[in-house]
C-alpha positions in Angstrom: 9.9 -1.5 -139.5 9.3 -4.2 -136.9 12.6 -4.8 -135.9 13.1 -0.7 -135.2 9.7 -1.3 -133.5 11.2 -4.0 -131.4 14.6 -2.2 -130.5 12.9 1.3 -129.2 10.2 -0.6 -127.7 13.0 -2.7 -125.7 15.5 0.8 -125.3 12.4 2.2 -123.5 11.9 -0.6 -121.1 15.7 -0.5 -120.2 14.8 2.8 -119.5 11.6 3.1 -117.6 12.2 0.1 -115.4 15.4 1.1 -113.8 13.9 4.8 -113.7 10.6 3.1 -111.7 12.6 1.1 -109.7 14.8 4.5 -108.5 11.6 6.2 -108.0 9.9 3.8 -105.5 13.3 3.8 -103.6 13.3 7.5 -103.2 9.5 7.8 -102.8 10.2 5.2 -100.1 13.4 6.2 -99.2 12.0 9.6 -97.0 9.5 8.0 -94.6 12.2 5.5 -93.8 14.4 7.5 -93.2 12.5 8.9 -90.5 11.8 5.9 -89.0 15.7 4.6 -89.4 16.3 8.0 -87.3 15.5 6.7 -84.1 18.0 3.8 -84.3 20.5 6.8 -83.8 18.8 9.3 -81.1 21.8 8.9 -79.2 23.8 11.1 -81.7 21.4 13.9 -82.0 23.5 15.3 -79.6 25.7 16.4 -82.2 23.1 18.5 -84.0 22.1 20.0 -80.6 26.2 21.3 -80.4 26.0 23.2 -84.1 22.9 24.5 -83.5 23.1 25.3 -79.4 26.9 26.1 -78.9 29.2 28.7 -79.7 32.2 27.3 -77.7 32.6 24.6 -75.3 34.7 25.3 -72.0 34.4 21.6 -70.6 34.2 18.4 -72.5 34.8 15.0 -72.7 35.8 12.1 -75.3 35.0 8.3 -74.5 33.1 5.1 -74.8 30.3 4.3 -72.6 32.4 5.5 -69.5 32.6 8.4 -71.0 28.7 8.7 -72.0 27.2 7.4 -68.5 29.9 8.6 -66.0 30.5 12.7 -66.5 27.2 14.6 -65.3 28.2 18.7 -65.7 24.9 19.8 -63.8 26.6 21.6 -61.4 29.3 23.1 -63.8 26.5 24.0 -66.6 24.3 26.0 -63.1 28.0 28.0 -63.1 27.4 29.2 -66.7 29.9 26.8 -68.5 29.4 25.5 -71.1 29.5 21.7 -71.5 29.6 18.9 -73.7 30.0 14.6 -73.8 31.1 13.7 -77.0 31.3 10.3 -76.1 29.5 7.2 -77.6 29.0 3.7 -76.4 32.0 1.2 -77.2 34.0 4.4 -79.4 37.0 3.7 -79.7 40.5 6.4 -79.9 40.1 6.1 -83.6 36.3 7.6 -83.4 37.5 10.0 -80.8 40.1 11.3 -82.6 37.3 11.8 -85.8 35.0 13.4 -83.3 37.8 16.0 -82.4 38.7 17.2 -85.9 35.1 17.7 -86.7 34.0 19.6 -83.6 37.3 20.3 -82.0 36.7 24.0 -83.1 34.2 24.3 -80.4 35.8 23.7 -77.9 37.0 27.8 -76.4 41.4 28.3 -75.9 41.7 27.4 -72.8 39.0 24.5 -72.1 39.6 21.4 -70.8 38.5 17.8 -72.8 38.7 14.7 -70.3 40.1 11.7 -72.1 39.1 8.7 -70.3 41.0 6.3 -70.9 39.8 2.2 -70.3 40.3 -1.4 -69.6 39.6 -2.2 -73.3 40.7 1.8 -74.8 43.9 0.5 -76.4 42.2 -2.7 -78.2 38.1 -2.3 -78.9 35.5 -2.8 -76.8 33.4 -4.1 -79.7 33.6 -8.2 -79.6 33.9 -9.3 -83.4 34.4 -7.6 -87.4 30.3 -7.5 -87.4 29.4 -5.6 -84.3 32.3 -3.2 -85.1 30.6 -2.4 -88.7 27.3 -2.1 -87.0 28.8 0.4 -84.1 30.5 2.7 -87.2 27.4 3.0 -89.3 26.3 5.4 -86.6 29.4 7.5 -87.6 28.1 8.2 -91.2 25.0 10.2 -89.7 26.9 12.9 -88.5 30.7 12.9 -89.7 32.0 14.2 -92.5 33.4 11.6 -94.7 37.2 12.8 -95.0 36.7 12.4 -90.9 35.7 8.5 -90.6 38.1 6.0 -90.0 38.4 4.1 -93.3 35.3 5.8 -94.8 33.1 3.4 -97.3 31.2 4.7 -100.0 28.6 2.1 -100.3 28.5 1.8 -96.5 27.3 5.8 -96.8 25.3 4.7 -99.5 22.9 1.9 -98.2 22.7 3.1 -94.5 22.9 6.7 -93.9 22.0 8.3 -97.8 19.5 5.7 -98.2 19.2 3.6 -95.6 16.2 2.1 -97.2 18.7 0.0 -99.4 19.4 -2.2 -96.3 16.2 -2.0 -94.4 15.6 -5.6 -94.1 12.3 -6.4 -92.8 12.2 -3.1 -90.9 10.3 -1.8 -94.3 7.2 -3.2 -92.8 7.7 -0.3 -90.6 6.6 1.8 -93.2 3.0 0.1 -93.5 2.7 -1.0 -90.2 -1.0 -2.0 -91.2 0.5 -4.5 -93.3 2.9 -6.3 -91.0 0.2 -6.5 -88.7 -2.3 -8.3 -91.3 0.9 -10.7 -91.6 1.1 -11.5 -87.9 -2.4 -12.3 -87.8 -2.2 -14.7 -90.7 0.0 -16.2 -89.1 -1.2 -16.9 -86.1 -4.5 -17.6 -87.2 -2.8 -20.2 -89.3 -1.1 -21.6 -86.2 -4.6 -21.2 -84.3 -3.0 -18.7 -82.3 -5.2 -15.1 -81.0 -2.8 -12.3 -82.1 -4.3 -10.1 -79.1 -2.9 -12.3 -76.2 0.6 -12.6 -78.2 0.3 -8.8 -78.2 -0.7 -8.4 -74.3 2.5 -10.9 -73.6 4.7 -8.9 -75.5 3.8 -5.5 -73.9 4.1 -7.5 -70.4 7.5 -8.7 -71.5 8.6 -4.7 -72.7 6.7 -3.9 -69.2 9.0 -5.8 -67.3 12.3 -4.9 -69.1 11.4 -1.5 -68.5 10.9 -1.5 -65.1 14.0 -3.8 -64.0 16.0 -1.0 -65.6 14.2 1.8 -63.7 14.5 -0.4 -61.0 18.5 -1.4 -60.8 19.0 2.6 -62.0 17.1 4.2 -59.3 17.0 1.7 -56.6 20.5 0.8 -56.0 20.1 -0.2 -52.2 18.0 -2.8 -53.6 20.9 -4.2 -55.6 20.7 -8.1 -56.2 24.4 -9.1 -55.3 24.9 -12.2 -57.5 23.2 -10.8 -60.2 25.6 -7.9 -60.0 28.4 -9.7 -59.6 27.6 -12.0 -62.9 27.1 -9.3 -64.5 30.3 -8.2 -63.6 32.0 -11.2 -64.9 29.8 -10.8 -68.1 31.2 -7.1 -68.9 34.7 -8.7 -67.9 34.4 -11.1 -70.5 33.3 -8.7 -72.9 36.4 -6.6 -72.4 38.8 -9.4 -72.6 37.9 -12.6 -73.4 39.1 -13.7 -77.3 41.6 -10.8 -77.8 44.8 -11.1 -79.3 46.4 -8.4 -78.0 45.6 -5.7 -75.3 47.8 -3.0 -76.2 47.3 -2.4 -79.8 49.8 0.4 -81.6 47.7 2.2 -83.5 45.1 3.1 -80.7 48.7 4.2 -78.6 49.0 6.3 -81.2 45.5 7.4 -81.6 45.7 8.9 -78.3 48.7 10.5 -78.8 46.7 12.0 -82.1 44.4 13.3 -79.8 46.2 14.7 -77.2 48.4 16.3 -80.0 45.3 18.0 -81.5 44.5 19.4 -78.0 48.1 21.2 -77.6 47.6 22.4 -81.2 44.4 24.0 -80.3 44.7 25.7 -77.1 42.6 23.0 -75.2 44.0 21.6 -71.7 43.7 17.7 -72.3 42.8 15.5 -69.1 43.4 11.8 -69.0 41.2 9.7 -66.8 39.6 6.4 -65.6 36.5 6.5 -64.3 35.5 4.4 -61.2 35.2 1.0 -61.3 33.3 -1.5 -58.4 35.3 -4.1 -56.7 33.5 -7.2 -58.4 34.9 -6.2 -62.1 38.5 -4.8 -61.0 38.8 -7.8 -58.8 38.5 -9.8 -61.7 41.3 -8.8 -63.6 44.9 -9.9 -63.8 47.8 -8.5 -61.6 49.7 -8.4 -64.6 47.0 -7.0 -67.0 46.6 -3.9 -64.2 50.4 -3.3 -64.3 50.8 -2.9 -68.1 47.8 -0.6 -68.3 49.3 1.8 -65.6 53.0 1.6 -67.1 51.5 2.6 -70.3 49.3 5.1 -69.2 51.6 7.1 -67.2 54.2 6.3 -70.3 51.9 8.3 -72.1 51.3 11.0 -69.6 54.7 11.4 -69.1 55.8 12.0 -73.0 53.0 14.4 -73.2 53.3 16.7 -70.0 49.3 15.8 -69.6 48.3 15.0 -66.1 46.3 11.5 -65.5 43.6 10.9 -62.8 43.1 6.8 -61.7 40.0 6.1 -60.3 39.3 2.6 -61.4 40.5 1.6 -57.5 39.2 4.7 -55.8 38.2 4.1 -52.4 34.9 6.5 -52.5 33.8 4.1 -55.0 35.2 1.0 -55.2 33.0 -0.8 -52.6 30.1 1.6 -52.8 27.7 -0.1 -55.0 25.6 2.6 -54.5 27.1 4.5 -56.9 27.0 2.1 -59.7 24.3 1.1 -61.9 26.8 -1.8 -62.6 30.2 -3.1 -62.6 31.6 -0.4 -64.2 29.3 2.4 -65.0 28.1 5.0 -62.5 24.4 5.7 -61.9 23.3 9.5 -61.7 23.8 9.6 -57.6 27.2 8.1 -58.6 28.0 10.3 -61.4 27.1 13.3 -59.7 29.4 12.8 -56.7 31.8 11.5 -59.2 31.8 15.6 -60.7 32.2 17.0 -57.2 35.0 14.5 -56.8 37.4 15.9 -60.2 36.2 19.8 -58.9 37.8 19.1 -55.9 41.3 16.7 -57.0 41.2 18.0 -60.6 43.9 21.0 -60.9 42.9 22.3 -64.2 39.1 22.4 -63.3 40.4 25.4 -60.5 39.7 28.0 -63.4 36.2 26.6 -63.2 35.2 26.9 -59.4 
């Protein structure tokens, strides 16, 4: 009678205890989940377009050139409608998963800018860790038969629940906690937690404002700090790569551009401005394969392609940048009256 005692008593713990353990993940799961949220505001956007938009008559694709650089103000005042799908550092690959999820937006006859970048045809994205960290942000709002070499257990841990790989961001559910850590430990170090508190507000303070600063101030521009910069976002883009000119993203764009002609929509390829302290910094030869397979690409597609990586409007007008290769809102929304002017299939939209 003991041993039966013994083996339901020991079934029933094999039971409960995994069922508690699922129980406090979920309970904890939903006020993380909030909090994990606002590692991704840039993507809301998305839920804006199924919720706001019926069609879209200009859009755009992209990484961060494509994000910062298109400003539709003007376009949007006209009654069109308007939409970025770009992301920082996306690559063709996300692009092309973008388009086959909301691709039905976009109205017969629209017009989706491609730009097209330094670093489009390899990754902007610097090693195998930052890429998995840039894709997690996929899994929030595409459809799994839509992500590039989709993961169940990445969908699992960091978008279903996200909990699972928290780390010690779970403090941020009992913030009252962490804080009773912090002062421990600083008491044990002799240390008042208020002043380390003041200096880290100063330090958020002053990060803040320098931003503000270099985006709405640019006749204040610091020179040398601009310029290294400059060499920092060249080194980004291609320092430690293999190969520039990778196959598959060639033939993600020509996915892409495929797609369009299959759905009615006029694709535009383009490369946004650039200043003269990162194009200057780049190779004679590097400049000439990029343009030779650009306009390869243009060519076998009958899709027209608009270079202003060496415009003269822009190139030594550092007004217009916030830095080496992004436009700041004065820059981006001269930039829009620039394409309305040279971009032929925007003429439907004047």
């Amino acid at each position: 009678m003991k041993k039966v005692y013994d083996v339901l008593r020991f079934g029933l713990k094999c039971i409960l205890i995994p069922a508690a353990a699922v129980l406090i993940i979920y309970s904890l799961n939903k006020p993380y989940r909030r909090i994990d949220f606002n590692k991704y505001l840039d993507i809301t956007k998305f839920t804006t377009l199924e919720h706001l938009y019926d069609h879209v008559d200009i859009g755009n694709l992209g990484s961060s050139h494509g994000a910062y650089d298109f400003d539709y103000t003007a376009l949007e005042e006209r009654g069109y409608a308007c939409f970025n799908f770009a992301n920082t550092s996306q690559s063709f690959n996300y692009d092309y998963a973008i388009l086959k999820q909301y691709g039905n937006y976009m109205s017969p006859g629209s017009v989706l800018f491609i730009p097209v970048s330094y670093f489009s045809f390899n990754n902007e994205v610097v090693n195998a860790s930052e890429a998995q960290a840039m894709s997690v942000r996929y899994y929030h709002f595409l459809s799994p038969k839509n992500i590039p070499d989709y993961n169940p257990y990445v969908d699992l841990v960091t978008n279903r629940f996200p909990i699972l790989s928290a780390g010690e961001d779970i403090f941020k559910i009992f913030p009252g906690f962490k804080l009773s850590l912090i002062t421990y430990a600083a008491e044990k170090e002799g240390d008042g937690t208020t002043n380390n508190s003041e200096n880290l507000d100063t330090q958020i303070d002053v990060q803040d404002s320098d931003i503000v600063e270099n985006q709405e101030s640019p006749q204040n521009i610091n020179i040398e700090e601009f310029a290294n910069r400059a060499k920092e976002r060249y080194s980004r883009h291609f320092d430690n790569k293999e190969e520039y000119f990778l196959p598959e993203r060639i033939s993600d764009l020509y996915d892409i551009i495929n797609y369009c002609k299959e759905h009615e929509i006029t694709p535009v390829l383009i490369t946004t401005p650039f200043s003269s302290y990162y194009i200057d910094l780049i190779s004679e030869d590097f400049l000439k394969e990029f343009s030779e397979t650009v306009n390869q690409i243009a060519a076998d597609t009958g899709v027209s392609y608009y270079d202003y990586s060496n415009d003269e409007r822009f190139y030594n007008n550092l007004t217009y940048f916030s830095d080496s290769d992004h436009l700041n809102a004065e820059g981006c929304e001269y930039f829009m009256q620039v394409l309305l002017n040279d971009v032929t299939e925007l003429n439907k939209f004047q």
